[in-house]
C-alpha positions in Angstrom: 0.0 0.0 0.0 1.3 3.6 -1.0 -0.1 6.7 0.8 0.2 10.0 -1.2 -1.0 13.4 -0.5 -2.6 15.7 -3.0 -3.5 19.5 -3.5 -7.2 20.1 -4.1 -8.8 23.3 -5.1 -12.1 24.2 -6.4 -14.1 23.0 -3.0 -16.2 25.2 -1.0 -17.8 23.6 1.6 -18.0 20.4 3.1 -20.5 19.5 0.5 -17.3 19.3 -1.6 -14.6 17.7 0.4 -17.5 14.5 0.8 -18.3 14.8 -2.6 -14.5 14.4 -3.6 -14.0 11.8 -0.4 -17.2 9.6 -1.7 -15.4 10.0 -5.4 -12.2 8.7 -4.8 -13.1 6.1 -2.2 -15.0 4.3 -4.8 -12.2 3.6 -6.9 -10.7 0.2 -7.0 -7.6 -0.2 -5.0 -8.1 2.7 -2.9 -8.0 1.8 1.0 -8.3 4.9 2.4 -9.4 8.8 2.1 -9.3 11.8 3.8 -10.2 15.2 2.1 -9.4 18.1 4.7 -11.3 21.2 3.8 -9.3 23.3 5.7 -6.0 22.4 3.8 -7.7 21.8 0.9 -6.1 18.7 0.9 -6.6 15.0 0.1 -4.8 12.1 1.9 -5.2 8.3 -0.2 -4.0 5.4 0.6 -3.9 2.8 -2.3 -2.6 -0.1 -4.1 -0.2 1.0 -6.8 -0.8 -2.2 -9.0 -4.3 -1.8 -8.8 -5.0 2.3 -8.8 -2.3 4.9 -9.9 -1.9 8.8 -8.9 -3.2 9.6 -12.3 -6.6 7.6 -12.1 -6.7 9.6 -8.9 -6.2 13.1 -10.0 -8.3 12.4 -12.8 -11.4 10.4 -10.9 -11.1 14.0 -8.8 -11.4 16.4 -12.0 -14.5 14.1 -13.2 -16.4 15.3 -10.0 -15.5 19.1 -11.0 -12.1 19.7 -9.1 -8.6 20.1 -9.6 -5.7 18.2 -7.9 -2.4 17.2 -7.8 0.3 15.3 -5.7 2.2 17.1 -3.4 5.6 17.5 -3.7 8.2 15.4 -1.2 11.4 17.5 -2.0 13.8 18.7 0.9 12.6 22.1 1.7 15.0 25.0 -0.2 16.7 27.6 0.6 12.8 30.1 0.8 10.0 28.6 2.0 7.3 28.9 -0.6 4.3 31.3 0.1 1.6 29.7 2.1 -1.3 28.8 0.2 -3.4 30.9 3.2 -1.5 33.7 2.8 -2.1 33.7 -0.9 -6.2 33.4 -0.5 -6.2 36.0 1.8 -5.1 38.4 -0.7 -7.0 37.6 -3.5 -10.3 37.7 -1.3 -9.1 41.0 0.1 -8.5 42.5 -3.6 -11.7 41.1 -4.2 -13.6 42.4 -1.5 -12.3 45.7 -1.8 -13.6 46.1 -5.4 -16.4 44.2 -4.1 -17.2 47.0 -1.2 -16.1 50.1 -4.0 -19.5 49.2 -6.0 -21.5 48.0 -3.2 -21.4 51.4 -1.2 -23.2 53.0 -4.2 -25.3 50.2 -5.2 -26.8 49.7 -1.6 -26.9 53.8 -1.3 -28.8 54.1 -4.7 -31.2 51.3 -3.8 -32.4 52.3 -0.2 -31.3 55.8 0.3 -34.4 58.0 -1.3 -36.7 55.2 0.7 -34.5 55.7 4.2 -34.6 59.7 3.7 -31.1 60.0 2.8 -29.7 62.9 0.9 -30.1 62.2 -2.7 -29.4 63.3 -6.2 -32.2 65.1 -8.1 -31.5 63.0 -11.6 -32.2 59.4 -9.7 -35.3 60.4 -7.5 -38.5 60.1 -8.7 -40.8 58.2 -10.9 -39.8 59.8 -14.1 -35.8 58.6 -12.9 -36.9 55.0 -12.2 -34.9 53.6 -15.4 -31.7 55.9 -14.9 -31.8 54.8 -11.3 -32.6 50.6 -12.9 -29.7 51.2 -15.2 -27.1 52.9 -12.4 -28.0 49.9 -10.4 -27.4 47.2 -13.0 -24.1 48.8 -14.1 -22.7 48.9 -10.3 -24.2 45.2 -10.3 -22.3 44.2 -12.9 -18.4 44.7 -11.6 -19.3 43.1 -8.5 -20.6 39.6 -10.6 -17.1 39.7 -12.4 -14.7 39.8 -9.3 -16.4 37.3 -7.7 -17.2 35.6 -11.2 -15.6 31.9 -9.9 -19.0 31.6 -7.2 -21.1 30.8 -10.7 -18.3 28.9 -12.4 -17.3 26.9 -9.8 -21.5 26.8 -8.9 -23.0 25.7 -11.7 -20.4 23.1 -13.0 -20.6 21.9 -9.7 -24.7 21.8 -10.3 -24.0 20.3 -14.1 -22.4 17.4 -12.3 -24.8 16.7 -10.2 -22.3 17.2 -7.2 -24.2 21.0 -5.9 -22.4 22.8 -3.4 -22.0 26.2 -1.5 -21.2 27.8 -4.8 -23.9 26.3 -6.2 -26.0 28.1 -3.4 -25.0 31.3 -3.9 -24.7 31.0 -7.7 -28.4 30.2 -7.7 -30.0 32.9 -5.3 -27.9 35.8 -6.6 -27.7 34.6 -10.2 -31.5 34.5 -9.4 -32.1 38.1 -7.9 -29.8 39.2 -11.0 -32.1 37.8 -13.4 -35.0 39.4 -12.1 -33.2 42.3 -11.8 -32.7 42.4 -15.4 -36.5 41.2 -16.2 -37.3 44.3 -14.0 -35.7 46.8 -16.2 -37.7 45.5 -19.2 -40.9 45.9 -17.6 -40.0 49.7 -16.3 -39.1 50.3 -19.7 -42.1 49.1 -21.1 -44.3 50.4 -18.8 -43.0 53.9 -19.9 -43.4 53.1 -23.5 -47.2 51.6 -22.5 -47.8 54.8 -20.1 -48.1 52.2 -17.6 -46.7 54.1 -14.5 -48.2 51.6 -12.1 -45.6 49.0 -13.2 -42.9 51.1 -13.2 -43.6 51.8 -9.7 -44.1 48.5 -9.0 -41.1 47.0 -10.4 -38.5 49.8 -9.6 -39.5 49.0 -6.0 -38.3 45.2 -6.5 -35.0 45.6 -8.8 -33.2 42.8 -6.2 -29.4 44.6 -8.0 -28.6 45.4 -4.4 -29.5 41.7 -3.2 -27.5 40.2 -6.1 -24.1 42.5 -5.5 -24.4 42.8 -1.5 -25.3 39.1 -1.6 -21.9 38.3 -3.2 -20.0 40.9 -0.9 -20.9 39.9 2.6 -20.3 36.2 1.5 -16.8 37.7 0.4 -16.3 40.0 3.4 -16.8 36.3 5.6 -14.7 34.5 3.5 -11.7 37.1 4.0 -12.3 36.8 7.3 -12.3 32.8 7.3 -8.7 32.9 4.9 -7.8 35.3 7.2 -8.6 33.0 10.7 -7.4 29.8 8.4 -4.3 31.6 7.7 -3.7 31.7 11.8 -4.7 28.0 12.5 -1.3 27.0 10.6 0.9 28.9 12.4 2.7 26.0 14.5 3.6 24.6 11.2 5.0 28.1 10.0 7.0 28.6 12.7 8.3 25.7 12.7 9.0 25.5 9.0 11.3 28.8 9.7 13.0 27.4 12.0 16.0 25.2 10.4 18.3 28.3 8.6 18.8 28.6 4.9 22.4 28.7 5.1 24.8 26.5 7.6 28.8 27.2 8.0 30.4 23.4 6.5 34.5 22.9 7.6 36.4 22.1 5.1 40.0 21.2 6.4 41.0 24.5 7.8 38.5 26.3 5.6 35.3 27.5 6.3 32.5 28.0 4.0 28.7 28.7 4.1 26.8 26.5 2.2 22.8 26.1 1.2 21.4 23.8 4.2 19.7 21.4 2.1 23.7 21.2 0.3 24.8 19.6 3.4 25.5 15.7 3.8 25.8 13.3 6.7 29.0 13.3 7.9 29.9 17.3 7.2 31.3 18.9 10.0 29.4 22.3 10.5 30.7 25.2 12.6 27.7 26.7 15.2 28.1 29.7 17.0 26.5 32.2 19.8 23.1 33.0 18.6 23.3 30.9 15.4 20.6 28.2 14.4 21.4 24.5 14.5 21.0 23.8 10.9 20.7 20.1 10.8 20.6 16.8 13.6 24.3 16.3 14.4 26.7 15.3 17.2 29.0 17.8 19.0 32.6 16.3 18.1 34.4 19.7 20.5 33.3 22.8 22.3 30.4 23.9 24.1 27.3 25.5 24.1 23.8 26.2 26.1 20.9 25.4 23.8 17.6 26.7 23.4 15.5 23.7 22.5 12.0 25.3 23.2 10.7 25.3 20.3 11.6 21.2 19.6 10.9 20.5 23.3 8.5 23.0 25.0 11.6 23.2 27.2 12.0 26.5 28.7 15.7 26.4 30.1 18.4 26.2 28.0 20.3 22.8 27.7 24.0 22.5 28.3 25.9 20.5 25.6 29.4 19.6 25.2 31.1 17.0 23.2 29.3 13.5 23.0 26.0 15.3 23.2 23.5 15.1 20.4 22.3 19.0 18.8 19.0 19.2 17.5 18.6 21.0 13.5 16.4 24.0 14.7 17.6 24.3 18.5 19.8 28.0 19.2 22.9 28.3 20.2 22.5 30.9 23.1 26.4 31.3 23.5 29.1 29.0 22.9 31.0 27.7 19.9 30.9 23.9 18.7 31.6 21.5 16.1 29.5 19.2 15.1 29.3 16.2 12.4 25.7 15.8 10.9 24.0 12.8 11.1 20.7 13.4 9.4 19.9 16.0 7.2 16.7 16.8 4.9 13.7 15.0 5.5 15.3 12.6 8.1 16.1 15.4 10.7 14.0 16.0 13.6 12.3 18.7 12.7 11.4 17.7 9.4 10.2 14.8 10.9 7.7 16.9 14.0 6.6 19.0 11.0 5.5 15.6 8.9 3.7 14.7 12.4 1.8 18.0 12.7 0.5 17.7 9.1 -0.4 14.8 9.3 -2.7 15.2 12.0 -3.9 18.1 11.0 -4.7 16.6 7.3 -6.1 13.5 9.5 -10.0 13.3 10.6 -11.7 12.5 14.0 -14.5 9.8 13.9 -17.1 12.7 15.3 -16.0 14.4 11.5 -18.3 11.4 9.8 -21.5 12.6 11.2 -20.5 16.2 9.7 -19.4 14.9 6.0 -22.5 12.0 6.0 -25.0 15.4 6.5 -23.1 17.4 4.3 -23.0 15.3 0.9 -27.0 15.3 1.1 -27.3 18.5 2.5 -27.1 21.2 -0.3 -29.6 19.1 -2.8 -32.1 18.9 0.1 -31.6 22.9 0.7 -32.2 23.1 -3.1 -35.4 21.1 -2.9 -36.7 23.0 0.0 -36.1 26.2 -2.0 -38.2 25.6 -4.6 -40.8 23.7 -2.4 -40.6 27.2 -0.6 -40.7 29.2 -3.6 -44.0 27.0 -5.1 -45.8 27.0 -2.0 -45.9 30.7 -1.1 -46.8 31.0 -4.8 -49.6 28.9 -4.6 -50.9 30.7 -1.0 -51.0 33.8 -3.4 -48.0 36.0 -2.1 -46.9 37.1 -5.5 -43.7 36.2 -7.4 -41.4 39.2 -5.2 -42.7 37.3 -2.0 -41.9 33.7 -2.7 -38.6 34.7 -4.2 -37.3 36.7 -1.5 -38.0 33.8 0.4 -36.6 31.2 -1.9 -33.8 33.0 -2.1 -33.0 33.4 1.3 -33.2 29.7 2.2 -30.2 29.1 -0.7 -28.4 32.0 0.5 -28.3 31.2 4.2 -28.2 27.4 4.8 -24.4 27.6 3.6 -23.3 23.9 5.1 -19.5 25.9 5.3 -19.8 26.1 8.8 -20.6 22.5 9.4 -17.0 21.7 7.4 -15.1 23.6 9.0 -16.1 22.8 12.7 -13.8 20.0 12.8 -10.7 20.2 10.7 -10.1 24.0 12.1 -10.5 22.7 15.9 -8.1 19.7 14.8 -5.4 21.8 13.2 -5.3 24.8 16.2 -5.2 22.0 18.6 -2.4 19.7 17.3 -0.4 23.1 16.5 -0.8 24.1 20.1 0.2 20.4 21.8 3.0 20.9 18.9 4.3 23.7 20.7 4.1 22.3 23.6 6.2 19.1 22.8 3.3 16.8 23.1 2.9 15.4 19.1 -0.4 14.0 18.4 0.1 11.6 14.6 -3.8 11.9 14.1 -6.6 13.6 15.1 -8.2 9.9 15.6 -5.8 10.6 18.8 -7.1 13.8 19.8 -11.2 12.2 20.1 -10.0 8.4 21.4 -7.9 10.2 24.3 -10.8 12.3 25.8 -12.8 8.6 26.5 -10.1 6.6 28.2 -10.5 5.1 31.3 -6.8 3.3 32.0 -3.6 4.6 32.1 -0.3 1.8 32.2 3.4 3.3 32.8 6.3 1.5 31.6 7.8 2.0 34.7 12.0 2.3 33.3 12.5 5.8 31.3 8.8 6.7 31.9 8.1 7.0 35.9 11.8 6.4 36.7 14.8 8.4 35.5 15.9 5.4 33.3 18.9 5.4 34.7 21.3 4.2 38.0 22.2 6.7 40.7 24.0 6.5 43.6 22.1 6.1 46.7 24.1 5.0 49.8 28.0 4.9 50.4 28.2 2.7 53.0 31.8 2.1 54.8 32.8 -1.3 56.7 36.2 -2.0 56.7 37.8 1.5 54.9 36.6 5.3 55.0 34.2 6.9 52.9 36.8 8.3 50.6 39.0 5.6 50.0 36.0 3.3 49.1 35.0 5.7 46.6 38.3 5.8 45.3 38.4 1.8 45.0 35.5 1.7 43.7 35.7 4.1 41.0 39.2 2.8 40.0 37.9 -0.6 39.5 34.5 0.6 37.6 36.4 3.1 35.7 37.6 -0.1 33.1 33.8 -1.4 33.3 31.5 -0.4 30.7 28.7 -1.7 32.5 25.6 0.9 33.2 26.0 0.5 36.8 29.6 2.1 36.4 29.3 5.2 35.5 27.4 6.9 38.3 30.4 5.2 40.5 32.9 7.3 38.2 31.2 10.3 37.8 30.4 10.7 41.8 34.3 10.3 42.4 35.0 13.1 39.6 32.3 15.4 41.1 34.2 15.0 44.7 37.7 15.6 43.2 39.3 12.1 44.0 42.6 10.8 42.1 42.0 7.4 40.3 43.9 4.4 41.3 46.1 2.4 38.3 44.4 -0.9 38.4 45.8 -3.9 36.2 45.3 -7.5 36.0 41.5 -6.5 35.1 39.1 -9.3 34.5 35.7 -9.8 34.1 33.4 -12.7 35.6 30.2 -12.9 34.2 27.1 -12.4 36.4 29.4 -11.8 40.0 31.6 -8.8 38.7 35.3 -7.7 38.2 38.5 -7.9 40.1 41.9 -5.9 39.4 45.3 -5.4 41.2 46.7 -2.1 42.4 49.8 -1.3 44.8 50.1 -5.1 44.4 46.7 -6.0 46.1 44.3 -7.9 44.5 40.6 -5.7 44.4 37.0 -6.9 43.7 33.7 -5.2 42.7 30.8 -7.1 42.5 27.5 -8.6 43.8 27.0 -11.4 47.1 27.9 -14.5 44.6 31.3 -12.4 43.7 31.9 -11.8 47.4 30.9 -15.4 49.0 32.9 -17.0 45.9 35.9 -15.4 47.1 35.7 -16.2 50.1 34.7 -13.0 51.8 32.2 -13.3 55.0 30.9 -10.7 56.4 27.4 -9.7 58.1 25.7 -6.5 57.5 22.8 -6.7 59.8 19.6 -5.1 57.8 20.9 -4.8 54.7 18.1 -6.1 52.7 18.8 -3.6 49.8 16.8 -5.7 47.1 13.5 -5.2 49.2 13.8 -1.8 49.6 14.3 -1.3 45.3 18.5 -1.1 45.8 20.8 -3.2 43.9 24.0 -3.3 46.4 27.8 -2.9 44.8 30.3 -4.9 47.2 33.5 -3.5 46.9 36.8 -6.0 48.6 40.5 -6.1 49.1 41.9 -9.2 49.4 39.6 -10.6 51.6 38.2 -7.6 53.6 35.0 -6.2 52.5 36.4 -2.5 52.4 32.2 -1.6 52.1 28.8 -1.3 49.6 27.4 1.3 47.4 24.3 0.7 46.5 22.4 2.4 43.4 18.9 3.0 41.7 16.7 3.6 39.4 15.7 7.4 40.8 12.0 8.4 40.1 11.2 11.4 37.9 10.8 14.3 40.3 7.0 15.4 38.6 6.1 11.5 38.3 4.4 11.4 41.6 2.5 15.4 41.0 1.1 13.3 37.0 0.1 10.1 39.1 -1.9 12.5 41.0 -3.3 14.5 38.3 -4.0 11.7 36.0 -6.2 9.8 39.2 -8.0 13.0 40.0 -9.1 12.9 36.7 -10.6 10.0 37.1 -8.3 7.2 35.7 -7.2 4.6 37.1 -3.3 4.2 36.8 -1.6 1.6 36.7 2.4 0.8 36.5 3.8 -2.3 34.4 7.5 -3.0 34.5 9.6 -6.4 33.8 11.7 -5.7 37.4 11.3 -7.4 40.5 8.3 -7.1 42.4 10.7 -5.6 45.3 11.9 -2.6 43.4 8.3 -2.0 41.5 6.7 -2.0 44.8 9.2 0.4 46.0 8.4 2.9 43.1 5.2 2.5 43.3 4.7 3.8 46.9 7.0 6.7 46.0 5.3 7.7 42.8 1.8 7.5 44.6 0.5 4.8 42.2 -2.3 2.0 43.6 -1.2 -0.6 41.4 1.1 -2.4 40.0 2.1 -5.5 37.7 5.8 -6.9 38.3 8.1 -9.5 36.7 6.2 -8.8 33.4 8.7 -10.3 30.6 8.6 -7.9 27.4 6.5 -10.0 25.0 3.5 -10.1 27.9 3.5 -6.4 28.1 1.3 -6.9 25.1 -0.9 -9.7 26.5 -1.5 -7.3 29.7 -3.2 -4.5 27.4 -5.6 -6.6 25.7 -6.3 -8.4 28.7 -7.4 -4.7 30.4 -9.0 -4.0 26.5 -11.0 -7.5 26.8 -12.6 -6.3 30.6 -14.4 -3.2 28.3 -11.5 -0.5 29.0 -9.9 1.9 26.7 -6.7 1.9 27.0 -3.2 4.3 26.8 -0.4 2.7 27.5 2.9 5.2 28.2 6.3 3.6 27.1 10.0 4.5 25.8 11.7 0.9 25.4 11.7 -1.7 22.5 10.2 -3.6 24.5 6.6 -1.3 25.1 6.7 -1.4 21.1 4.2 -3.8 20.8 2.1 -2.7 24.1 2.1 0.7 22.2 1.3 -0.2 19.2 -1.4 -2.4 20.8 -2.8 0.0 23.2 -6.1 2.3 22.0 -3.9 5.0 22.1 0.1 4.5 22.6 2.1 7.4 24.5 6.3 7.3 23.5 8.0 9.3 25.7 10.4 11.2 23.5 13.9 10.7 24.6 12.9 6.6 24.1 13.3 4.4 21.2 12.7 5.4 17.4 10.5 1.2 17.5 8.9 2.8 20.5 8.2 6.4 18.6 7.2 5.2 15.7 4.8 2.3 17.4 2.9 5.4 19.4 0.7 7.6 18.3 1.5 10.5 20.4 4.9 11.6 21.2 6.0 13.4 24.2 9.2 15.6 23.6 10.0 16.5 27.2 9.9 12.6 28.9 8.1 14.6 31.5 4.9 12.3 32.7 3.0 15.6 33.3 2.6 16.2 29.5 0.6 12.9 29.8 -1.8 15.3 31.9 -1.3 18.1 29.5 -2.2 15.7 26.5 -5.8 14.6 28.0 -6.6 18.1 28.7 -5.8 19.8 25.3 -7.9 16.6 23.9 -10.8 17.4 26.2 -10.5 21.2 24.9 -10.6 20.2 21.3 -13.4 17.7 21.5 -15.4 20.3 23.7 -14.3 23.0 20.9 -15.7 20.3 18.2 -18.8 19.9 19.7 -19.3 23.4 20.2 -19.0 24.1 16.8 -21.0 21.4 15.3 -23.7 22.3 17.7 -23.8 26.4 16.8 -23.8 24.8 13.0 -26.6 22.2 13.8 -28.2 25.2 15.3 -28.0 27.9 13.0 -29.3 25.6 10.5 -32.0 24.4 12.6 -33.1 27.8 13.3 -32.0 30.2 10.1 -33.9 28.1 7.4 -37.6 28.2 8.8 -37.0 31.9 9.4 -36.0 32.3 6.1 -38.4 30.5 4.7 -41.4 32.6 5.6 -42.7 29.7 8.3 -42.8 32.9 10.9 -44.3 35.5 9.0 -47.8 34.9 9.5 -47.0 35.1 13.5 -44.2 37.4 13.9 -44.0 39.0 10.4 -40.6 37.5 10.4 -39.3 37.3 6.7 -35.1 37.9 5.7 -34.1 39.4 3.4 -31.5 38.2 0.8 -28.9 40.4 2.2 -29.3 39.7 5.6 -29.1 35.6 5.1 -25.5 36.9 3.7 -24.4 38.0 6.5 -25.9 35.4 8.7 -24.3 32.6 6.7 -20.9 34.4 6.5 -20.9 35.2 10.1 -21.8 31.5 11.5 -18.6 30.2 9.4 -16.5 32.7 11.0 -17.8 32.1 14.3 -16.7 28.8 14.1 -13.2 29.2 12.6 -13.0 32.0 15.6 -13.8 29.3 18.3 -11.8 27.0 17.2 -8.7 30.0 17.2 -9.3 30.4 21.1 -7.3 26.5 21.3 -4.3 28.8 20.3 -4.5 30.4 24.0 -4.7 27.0 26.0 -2.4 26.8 28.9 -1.6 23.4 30.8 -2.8 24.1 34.3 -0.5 24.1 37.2 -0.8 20.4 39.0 -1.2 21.6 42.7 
């Protein structure tokens, strides 16, 4: 299967994007399509031997759009224009000419009627055709701009796939045609002295319906480009990020080169206040980094040599070297931003019960026009009457608000948790999260640190000092995990190393060296007891309390223990919390002995726990808590939570874990910090609250908006709208949504107590 992602333009409305979905869906081979309206973008996935990119693009042009594959190329030197950006202009130009003309129009139309000042050689009876003519000339400019509302409306109609365009196309092309049919009877009626008709008919030109029609539906869709335009901006930002340029060394030359030039394995100069231009290593020197925008991090990291540089971090002061080791597409940015978009292109289950109502949803508002139209007809309101109202109904049950409750919601959301270092792969995510009920920690990497620390020195038969320095003499030649701590603790307290020789290693008890002569051993009780070395350390029972105990010997006097563990992450216990005052139930899974689990449990605050799980049960465990009826997110970094993840309702990788266990989740967490597990169910509680929201002032408008506007009050209330005023009704419920969905953009994590 192949998965390609293609430009669409021509849609409208969400009438469109189903129309397209239903489209290419029904081709043979295709598995799988999305259409976001937002993005005006189409997401397949397909068999290649059965279905090509061609038969795609051209099934899509057969339904009355355009589209074509998005290009994959490393991102140049300029970022090209944002499609958003773009649309925003053009409406703008349009609506400006669109507003020049309407002023008049609208003036011209209800100024004598309102009182207003007005000119001598349009008042009048004997003026009504000057004043017909005036208005159909200022008409006309208006229909020309926004010309591509009756293209794109009535091929849409021809091909029996009707959508907002189609809407508006018909009630303004509508009122224009009267308009026009209007004029010929004033003229007439001055050529039959028929003064009653001219009256008549002057009264009911329906220009300024036509024109203002088309420029409040304009005026809301700048408005939408422009709140569109905003939804993106995580994506923006972080497309700016990576620099065009990077400075490559080459020998003792240096030279500043395009950064999508650069290969792995080029050795690139960084310096204060400089961008890190690719994913690299720091081979010598030192900086503090800015990783924010990668990590949500606030604080600046400290790197040195070893240390791994992210492309897009800053250099805040320092100077280093460092040799690439992915560049392009494969670095770490490139890859978030793939994440991001693909969410954002992706659609939530609750999206369906839009796009069903949606493909049906224009023909039926067609229907009901004309049933309105015929009826009112019938009841003898006159031909002005029942159009006015037909009219109306086309003009304000616009289904644009219904497609873009979702997708905008979606793409502010997965920006925001973007900037906060919480990546969400597809919205699926965002909706599933909301309704879990379990939460299961990997315990290693996730709750715990991941790594040994030193937690007792404990001195029997030497001091404090000289134990360390034994023990970190001996380690120092180990490259065993439990080592380094040893080392570094000895380096932090300023103690000179010992020269050990003879070193050898005996698997599972430890190692032993010589120095000054004397033989030295490092290891666990079977090391100890095997070499004859008896001692008794009354309540020492490191193992139940979590510890695994280092015995540290000369000759055959145990000279004392260090014992070490896996810490626990200092805002584990304040997520636990969170996360079971939120109603979950929590629960920690870990492969280590039920000792040390217990251990961590008590001190991360967590009621339960399973122990001694081996990695390919971790699995098993999930769909056994999936069988009892529970959804299910399951938090992990290792290789071996890869399959829990991937098994999981929803899959959590803590970032600094595995690229198996990354690319098995389907949420990342940058930071490793267990409190953007809190910080994920909240922002997907926000955007499913935002969603519904939405769809329910869409539902509602609906609901509400077309019996008004089809008369059904005005035998009670004398309610009746006109043209111009469904316009604005329709234009302002889409931008209502779009600026709902923008208030995601402010959501802060709140502070765990």
């Amino acid at each position: 299967m192949e998965k390609s992602l293609f430009n669409i333009t021509g849609m409208a409305c969400s009438a469109c994007s189903a129309r397209v979905e239903k489209t290419v869906s029904n081709l043979d081979g295709v598995r799988e399509v999305t259409v976001n309206l937002l993005t005006n973008s189409m997401t397949v996935v397909f068999d290649a031997k059965t279905v090509s990119v061609l038969h795609i693009v051209q099934r899509v042009e057969d339904a009355g759009y355009s589209a074509a594959p998005k290009t994959t190329e490393p991102r140049k030197e300029a970022m090209p224009e944002d499609t958003s950006q773009k649309e925003t202009r053009h409406m703008k130009n349009r609506l400006i000419i669109s507003i020049l003309f309407s002023v008049p129009l609208f003036y011209i139309s209800m100024g004598e009627m309102l009182g207003w000042p007005f000119p001598a050689f349009l008042s009048g009876m004997e003026n009504a055709g000057v004043r017909a003519f005036t208005l159909l000339l200022l008409t006309l400019p208006i229909l020309a701009v926004n010309r591509s509302y009756y293209q794109n409306g009535f091929e849409s109609l021809w091909k029996r796939s009707p959508n907002m365009n189609s809407l508006i196309a018909i009630g303004s092309g509508t009122a224009f045609v009267y308009g026009i049919y209007a004029v010929y009877r004033i003229l007439s009626g001055y050529g039959h002295g028929d003064m009653a008709a001219v009256h008549s008919f002057s009264m009911n030109l329906y220009f300024e319906s036509a024109g203002v029609i088309l420029t409040l539906i304009t005026l809301g869709k700048f408005f939408e480009a422009s709140a569109k335009s905003r939804t993106s901006d995580t994506i923006k930002k972080l497309m700016k990020l990576a620099p065009h340029t990077a400075t490559v060394l080459h020998g003792e030359s240096e030279t500043e080169i395009p950064t999508h030039a650069l290969s792995i394995g080029d050795i690139i100069i960084v310096k204060a206040g400089e961008a890190v231009p690719v994913d690299g290593v720091i081979i010598s020197g030192y900086a503090s980094i800015d990783e924010a925008a990668i990590t949500g991090e606030s604080l600046p990291v400290e790197k040195s040599d070893g240390d791994q540089a992210t492309g897009g971090t800053v250099a805040k002061s320092g100077y280093f070297k460092m040799e690439a080791t992915a560049v392009g597409e494969d670095t770490a940015l490139a890859k978030i931003i793939r994440l991001v978009e693909s969410a954002t292109s992706s659609k939530a289950p609750i999206a369906k019960l839009a796009d069903k109502i949606s493909g049906i949803f224009v023909p039926v508002v067609i229907t009901v026009a004309l049933i309105v139209f015929a009826v009112w007809m019938m009841l003898g309101s006159g031909l002005e009457f029942s159009l006015t109202a037909a009219i109306s109904v086309l003009v304000i049950s616009c289904p644009c608000a219904l497609g873009l409750a979702t997708p905008t919601a979606i793409m502010v959301g997965t920006g925001k948790g973007a900037s906060l270092g919480i990546l969400f792969k597809s919205a699926e995510e965002l909706e599933t999260l909301h309704g879990v009920q379990t939460v299961v920690l990997d315990k290693t990497g996730t709750v715990t640190e991941g790594k040994p620390a030193i937690i007792d020195i404990i001195p029997y038969g030497a001091g404090k000092e000289e134990l360390l320095c034994i023990a970190a003499s001996l380690e120092n030649l180990s490259g065993h995990p439990l080592a380094q701590p040893i080392v570094a603790e000895a380096e932090a307290a300023g103690i000179r190393l010992k020269e050990v020789t003879d070193y050898k290693l005996i698997p599972g008890q430890g190692i032993t060296g010589v120095s000054e002569e004397k033989l030295y051993l490092a290891g666990n009780r079977n090391l100890m007891d095997a070499s004859g070395i008896h001692f008794n350390l009354e309540g020492a029972d490191y193992f139940a309390s979590g510890k695994t105990p280092l015995y540290f010997a000369r000759e055959t006097e145990l000279l004392g223990v260090i014992t070490m563990a896996d810490t626990i992450k200092p805002t584990s216990p304040a997520a636990v919390c969170e996360l079971t005052r939120m109603g979950l139930e929590v629960i920690m899974l870990t492969g280590d002995n039920r000792a040390t689990a217990e251990t961590i449990r008590k001190q991360a605050g967590l009621s339960n726990v399973i122990a001694e799980v081996l990695p390919e049960d971790k699995e098993r465990v999930i769909r056994g808590l999936q069988e009892e009826g529970k959804k299910v997110v399951m938090v992990g970094d290792g290789i071996n939570d890869a399959p829990a993840l991937a098994r999981a309702d929803v899959g959590i990788a803590i970032g600094a874990g595995t690229d198996i266990a990354i690319e098995s989740a389907d949420v990342v967490l940058m930071k490793s910090d267990l409190l953007d597990v809190v910080t994920a169910f909240r922002l997907s509680q926000a955007v499913m609250r935002n969603i519904r929201q939405n769809l329910f002032g869409a539902f509602l408008y609906n609901i509400i908006a077309i019996p008004i506007a089809a008369g059904l009050f005005y035998a009670v209330f004398g309610w009746l709208l006109n043209p111009m005023i469904a316009a604005a009704a329709m234009s302002f419920s889409s931008v209502s949504v779009v600026a709902n969905a923008l208030r995601l953009r402010v959501f802060t994590p709140k502070p765990v107590m």
